[in-house]
N, C-alpha and C positions, 0 to 999 in steps of 0.2 A: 340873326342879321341885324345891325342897325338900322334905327330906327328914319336917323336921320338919310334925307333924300341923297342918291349917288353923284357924284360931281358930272360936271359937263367938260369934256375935254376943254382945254386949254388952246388947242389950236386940231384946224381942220389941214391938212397938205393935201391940193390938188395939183394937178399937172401928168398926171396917168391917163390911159385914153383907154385899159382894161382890165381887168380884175389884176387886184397886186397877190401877190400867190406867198410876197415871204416879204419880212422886214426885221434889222438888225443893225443898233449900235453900232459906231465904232465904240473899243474898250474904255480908252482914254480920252476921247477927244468931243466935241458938240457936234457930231456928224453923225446923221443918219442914212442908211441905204436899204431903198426898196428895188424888187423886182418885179414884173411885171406877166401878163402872159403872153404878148405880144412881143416877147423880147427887150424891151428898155428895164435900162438898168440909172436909178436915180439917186444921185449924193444930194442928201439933205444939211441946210445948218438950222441946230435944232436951237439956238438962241435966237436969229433970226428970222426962222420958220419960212426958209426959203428956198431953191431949188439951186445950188451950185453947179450942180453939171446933171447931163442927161445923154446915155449913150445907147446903141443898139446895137446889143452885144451876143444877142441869140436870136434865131431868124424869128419871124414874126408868127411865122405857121407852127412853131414849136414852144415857144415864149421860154420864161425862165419858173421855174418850181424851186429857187434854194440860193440864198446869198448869206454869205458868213464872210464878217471881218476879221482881223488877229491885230495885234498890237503894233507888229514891225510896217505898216501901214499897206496893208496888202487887205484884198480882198476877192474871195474866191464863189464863182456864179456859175450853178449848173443849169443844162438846159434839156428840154425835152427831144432835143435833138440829138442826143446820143456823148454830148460834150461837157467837160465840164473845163473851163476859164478862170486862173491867175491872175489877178490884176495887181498894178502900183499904183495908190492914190498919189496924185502929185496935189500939189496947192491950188490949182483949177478945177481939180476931181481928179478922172481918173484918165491912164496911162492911154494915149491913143493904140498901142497894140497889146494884146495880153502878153504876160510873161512867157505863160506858157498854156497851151491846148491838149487838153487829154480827151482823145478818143473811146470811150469807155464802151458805146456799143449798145450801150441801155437804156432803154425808151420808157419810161414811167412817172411814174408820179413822186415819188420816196425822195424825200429828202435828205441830201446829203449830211453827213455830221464830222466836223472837223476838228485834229488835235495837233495843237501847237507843239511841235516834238523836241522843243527845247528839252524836257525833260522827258517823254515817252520813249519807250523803244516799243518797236514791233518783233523784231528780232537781234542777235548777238551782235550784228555790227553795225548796228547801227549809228550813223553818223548823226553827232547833235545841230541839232538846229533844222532838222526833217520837218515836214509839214505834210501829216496824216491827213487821209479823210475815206470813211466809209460807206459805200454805196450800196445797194441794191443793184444785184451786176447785171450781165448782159442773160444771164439766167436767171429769171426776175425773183427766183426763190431763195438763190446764192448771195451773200453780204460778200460785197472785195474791198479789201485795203489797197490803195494807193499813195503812193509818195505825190503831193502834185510835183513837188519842185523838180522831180527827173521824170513824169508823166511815164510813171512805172507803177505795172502791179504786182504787189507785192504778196498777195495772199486770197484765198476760199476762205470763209467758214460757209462747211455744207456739213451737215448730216444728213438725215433722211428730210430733209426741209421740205421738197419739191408734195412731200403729202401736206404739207399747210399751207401749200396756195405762192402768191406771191411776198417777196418781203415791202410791208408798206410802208412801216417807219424803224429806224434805227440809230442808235444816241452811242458815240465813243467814249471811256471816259479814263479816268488814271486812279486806280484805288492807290492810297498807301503803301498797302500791304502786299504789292504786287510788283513789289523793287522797281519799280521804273515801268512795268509793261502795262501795253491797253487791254482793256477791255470792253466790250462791245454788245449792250443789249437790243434786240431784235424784235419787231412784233409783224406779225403775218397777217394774210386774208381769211383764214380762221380763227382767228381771236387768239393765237396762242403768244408766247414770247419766249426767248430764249436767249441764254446769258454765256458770253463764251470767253474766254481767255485765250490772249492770242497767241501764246506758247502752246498752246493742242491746238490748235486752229479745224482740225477734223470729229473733237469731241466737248460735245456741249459741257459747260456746269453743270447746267438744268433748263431743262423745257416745264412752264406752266400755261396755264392758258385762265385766263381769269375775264376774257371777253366771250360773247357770242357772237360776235360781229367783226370783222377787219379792225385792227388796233390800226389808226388812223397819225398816234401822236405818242412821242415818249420825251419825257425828260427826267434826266440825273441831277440829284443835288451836288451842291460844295462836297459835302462828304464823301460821297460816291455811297453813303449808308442804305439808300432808297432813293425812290422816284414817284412818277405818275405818268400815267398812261390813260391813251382818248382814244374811244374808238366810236364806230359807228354806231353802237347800241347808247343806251341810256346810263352805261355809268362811267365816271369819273375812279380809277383806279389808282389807292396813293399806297406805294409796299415798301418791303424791305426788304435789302438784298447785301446776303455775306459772300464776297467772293471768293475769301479761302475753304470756306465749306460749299459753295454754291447754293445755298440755301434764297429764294426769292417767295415771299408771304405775304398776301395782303393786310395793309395795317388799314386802311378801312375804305370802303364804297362809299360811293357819293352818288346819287340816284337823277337823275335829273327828270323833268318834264317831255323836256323835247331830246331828241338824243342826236351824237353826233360833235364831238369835237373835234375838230381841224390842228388843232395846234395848243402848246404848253409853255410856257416859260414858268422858272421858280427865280424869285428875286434871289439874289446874290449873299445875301444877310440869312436866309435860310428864313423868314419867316412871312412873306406869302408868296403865294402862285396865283397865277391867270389864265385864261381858257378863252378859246376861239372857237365861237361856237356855229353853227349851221343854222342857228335862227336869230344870227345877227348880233349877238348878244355876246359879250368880253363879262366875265366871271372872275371874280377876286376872293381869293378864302384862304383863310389861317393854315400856313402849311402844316404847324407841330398839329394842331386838333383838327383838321378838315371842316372847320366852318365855316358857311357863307359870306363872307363882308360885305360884298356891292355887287349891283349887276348892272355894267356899265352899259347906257344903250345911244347911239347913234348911227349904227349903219345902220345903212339901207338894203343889206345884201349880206350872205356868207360870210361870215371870219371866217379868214384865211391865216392868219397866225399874230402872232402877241410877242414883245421885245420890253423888257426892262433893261433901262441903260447901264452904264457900269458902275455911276454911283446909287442905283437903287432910286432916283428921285423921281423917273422919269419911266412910265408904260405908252409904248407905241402896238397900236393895231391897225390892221390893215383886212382890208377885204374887197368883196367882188364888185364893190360898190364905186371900186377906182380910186377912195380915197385912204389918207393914214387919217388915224385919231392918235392923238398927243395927251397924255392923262399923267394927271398929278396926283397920289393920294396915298395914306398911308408912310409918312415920307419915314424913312432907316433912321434911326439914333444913331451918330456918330459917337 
């Protein structure tokens, strides 16, 4: 790890009144948005480092667990109440009604994960310009594909899942080599994970299991080559994973002190990652070698998850603490 001491965020964002449970970029634009667990939902500008709208868009008793932007300036917010919500950001922020409300039925904690289906298919006819996303269904061991844009579902993947518990976290992604179709890796309450292709939707790649503890966190790189995965135990899981052979391998452990990761993001340039951690603490390391870089510290509370902007310059973290931290470091070569 360097030597030299870790930076101090750049800016604090208050205006939350309870634990922020998720935060994320827009692609293109200086806007950021947090979720809440009380249900508000908050557009940041991240050059101004100021609050441009704030709305309450899942009931307070249920809050929000998962907000993901796309490019066509939409933004999509699940909540603990069983929904998940389409938005249109206008120039104020956000659309006073959603586009559209999907009843999913699923009450947990699993963050949603979303694929822009300009390019994805899920199946044969699929119409372009679909907007994927994959939950942890209303059988909390079952992953369901959903269209939000016609608040349709569109698919299981089950195996014999319902023997590892609940699904806690799961990442959609687009390999290459997979002409256009998603794919969808999974991690459970028994530490296991499992990688599926959504042309068999009924038969895994492969199931491994590389935690002892509920896998709490997954993220896919650029490539779709590999990822990393957080769970409740003490290590940091960085693998590989071929989807025309199904092949998923650890390329190496990462051991921590205290254990428990909430959350993952991999910068965009492929060359680091960040960790949200359960003692407060955002974690920076060399994605190709798995080394330590910084260990960012100002909350006061849980991390709850971790956001690199879309030009890489810019890490946002958020936690129980009510506030975002804004972090400069390590900045991409263009």
């Amino acid at each position: 790890m360097s030597k030299r001491p870790p930076p101090d965020p750049v800016s604090i964002l208050r205006g939350h009144r309870a634990s922020i449970t998720d935060v994320c970029f827009h692609p293109s634009k200086y806007i950021l948005f947090t979720g809440s667990a009380d249900g508000e939902l908050r557009v940041w500008d991240t050059l101004q480092h100021r609050t441009i709208s704030s709305s309450w868009v899942h009931s307070a008793a249920h809050g929000i667990i998962s907000v993901v932007a796309n490019d066509e300036n939409r933004v999509i917010t699940q909540g603990r109440d069983g929904t998940i919500k389409y938005w249109d950001i206008e120039e104020g922020g956000l659309s006073r009604n959603p586009l559209a409300t999907i009843k999913t039925n699923s009450y947990h904690f699993c963050k949603l994960s979303s694929l822009n289906g300009t390019h994805a298919k899920i199946q044969e006819s699929d119409v372009k310009g679909s907007n994927y996303v994959a939950i942890a269904g209303e059988d909390l061991s079952v992953v369901e594909i959903w269209d939000v844009n016609n608040a349709k579902k569109l698919m299981k993947l089950h195996d014999n899942t319902k023997s590892r518990g609940m699904c806690m976290a799961v990442r959609a992604f687009l390999p290459s080599e997979s002409q256009g179709y998603a794919n969808v890796v999974s991690g459970y309450e028994d530490g296991s994970m499992v990688l599926w292709d959504l042309r068999n939707p009924s038969l895994p790649l492969s199931c491994v299991k590389f935690h002892s503890e509920p896998v709490l966190s997954l993220y896919v790189d650029e490539s779709c080559g590999g990822g990393i995965s957080g769970s409740a135990d003490e290590k940091i899981v960085m693998f590989t994973m071929d989807v025309s052979t199904g092949a998923c391998l650890v390329r190496k452990e990462i051991v921590l002190e205290r254990n428990g990761i909430a959350g993952i993001s991999i910068r965009g340039d492929g060359k680091i990652f960040a960790t949200a951690g359960w003692d407060h603490r955002v974690r920076v390391f060399d994605y190709r070698r798995g080394n330590a870089l910084a260990v960012l510290k100002y909350h006061h509370g849980i991390c709850n998850a971790v956001s690199f902007s879309g030009s890489g310059k810019m890490l946002a973290s958020s936690s129980e603490d009510a506030t975002v931290a804004l972090w400069e470091l390590y900045p991409p070569k263009n």
